[in-house]
C-alpha positions in Angstrom: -19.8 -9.7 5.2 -17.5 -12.5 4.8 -13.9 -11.4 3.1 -11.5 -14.3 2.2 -7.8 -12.5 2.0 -5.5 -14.3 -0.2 -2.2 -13.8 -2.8 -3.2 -13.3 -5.8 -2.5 -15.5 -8.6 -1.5 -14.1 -12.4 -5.2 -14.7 -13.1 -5.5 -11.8 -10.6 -3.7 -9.0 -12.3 -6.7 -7.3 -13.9 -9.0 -7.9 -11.3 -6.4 -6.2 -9.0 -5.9 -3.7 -11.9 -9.7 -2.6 -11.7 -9.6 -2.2 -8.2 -6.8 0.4 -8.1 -8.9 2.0 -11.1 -12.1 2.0 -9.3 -10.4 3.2 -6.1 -8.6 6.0 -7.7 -10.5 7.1 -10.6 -8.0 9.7 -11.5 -5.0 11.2 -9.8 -5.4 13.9 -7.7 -3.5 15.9 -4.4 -4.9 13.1 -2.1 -4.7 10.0 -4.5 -2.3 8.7 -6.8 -3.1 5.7 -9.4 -0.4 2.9 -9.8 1.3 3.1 -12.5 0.5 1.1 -15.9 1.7 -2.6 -15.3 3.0 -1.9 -11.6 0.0 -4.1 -10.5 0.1 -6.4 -12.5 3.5 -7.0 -12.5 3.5 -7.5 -8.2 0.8 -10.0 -8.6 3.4 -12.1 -11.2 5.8 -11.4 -8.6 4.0 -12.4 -5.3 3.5 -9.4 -3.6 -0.5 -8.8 -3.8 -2.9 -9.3 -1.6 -6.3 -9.4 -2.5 -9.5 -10.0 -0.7 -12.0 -11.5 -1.9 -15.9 -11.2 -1.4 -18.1 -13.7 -3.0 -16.0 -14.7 -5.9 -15.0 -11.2 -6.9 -11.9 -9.3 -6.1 -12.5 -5.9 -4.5 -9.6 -4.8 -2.5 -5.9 -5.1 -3.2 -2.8 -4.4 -1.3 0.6 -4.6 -2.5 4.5 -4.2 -1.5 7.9 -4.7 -3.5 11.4 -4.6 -2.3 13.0 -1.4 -2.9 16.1 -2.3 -0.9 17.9 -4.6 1.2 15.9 -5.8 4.0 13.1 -2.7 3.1 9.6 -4.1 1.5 7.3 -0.7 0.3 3.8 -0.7 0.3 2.8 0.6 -2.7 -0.3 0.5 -3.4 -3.7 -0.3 -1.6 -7.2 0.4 -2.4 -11.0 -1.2 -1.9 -14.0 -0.5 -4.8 -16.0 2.4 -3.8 -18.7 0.0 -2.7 -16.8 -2.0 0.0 -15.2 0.9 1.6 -15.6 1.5 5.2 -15.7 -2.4 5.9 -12.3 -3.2 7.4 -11.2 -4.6 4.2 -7.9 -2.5 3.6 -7.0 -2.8 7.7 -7.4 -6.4 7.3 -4.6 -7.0 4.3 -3.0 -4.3 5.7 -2.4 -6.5 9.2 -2.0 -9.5 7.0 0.8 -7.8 5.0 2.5 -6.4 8.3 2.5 -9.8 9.6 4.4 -11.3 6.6 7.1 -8.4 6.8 7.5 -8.7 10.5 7.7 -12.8 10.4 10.6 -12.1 7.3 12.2 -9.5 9.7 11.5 -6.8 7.0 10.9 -3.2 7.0 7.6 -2.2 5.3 7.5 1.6 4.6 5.1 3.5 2.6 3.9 7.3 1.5 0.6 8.7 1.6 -0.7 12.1 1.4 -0.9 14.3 5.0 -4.6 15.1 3.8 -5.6 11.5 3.6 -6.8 10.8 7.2 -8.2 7.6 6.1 -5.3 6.0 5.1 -3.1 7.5 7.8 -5.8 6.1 10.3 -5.5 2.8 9.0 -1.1 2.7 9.0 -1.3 4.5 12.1 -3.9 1.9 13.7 -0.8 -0.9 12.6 2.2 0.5 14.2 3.4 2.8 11.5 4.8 5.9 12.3 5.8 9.1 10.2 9.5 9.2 9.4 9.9 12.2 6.9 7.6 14.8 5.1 8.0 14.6 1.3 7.1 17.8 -0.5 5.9 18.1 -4.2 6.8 14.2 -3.9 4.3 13.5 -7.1 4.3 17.0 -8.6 3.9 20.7 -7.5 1.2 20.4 -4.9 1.3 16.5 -4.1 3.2 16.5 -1.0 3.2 12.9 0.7 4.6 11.7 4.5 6.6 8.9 4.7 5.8 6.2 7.0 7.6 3.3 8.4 6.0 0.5 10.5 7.0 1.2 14.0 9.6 -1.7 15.8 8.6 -0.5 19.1 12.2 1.4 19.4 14.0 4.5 17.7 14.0 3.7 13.8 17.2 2.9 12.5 15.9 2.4 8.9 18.9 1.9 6.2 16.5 3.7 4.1 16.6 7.2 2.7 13.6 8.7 1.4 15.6 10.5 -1.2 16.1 7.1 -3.2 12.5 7.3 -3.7 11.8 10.0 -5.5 10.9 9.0 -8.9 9.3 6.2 -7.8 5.3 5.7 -7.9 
């Protein structure tokens, strides 16, 4: 299978939109949905990833600036159908490469139960920085994860700031 990965453009955003929606058909103690217009408005703003297979759009990834010098990657997720193909490691190394080349932090949450994911930030060079419990509710704990600089983390970042955020 041959996967082009690209930004996405504005004509994008629903495309990108379906994706998360497809990947995360409702929100659960592993999964959690982006919010309404949080897609959509990172593909206006440049930070989406998208690869795409034979025309179509079926895997997103995307980050936002939450503070100075600290990019988080807020969302990711590949249609049911094209899961288990590399797609999401490959925008995920493509995305890691842009934050590295701009000298950025990229952190992220996910939940402790989703070994997928965690396989795939892990595989990168991320490495858990905090546990977050009842971060999206009573139930939805989440780990926080920061990609790894290869010495003790000195992120200006606290995890605390976050709450709230989705």
């Amino acid at each position: 299978m041959s996967a082009r990965i690209r930004r996405a453009t504005a004509e994008d955003a629903s495309a990108a939109r379906e994706v998360d929606t497809l990947a995360f058909p409702a929100a659960g103690v592993v999964s959690h949905r982006s919010d309404p217009g949080g897609v959509e408005a990172s593909v206006v703003a440049g930070e989406v990833l998208v690869a795409e297979v034979d025309g179509r759009v079926v895997a997103y990834a995307q980050r936002e600036p939450v503070a100075a010098g600290v990019e988080l990657l807020n969302g990711m997720g590949v249609i049911p159908d094209f899961q288990g193909r590399g797609l999401g490691r490959r925008l995920l190394g493509r995305m890691c490469a842009e934050v590295r080349a701009a000298g950025l932090e990229l952190v992220t949450v996910t939940s402790p139960l989703n070994v997928v994911m965690l396989s795939v930030l892990m595989r990168e060079g991320f490495v858990v920085t905090a546990y977050l419990p009842d971060y999206f509710g009573p139930g939805r704990d989440r780990l926080a994860l920061q990609l790894g600089t290869g010495g003790v983390l000195e992120s200006p970042y606290r995890w605390p700031a976050m709450q709230g955020l989705s």
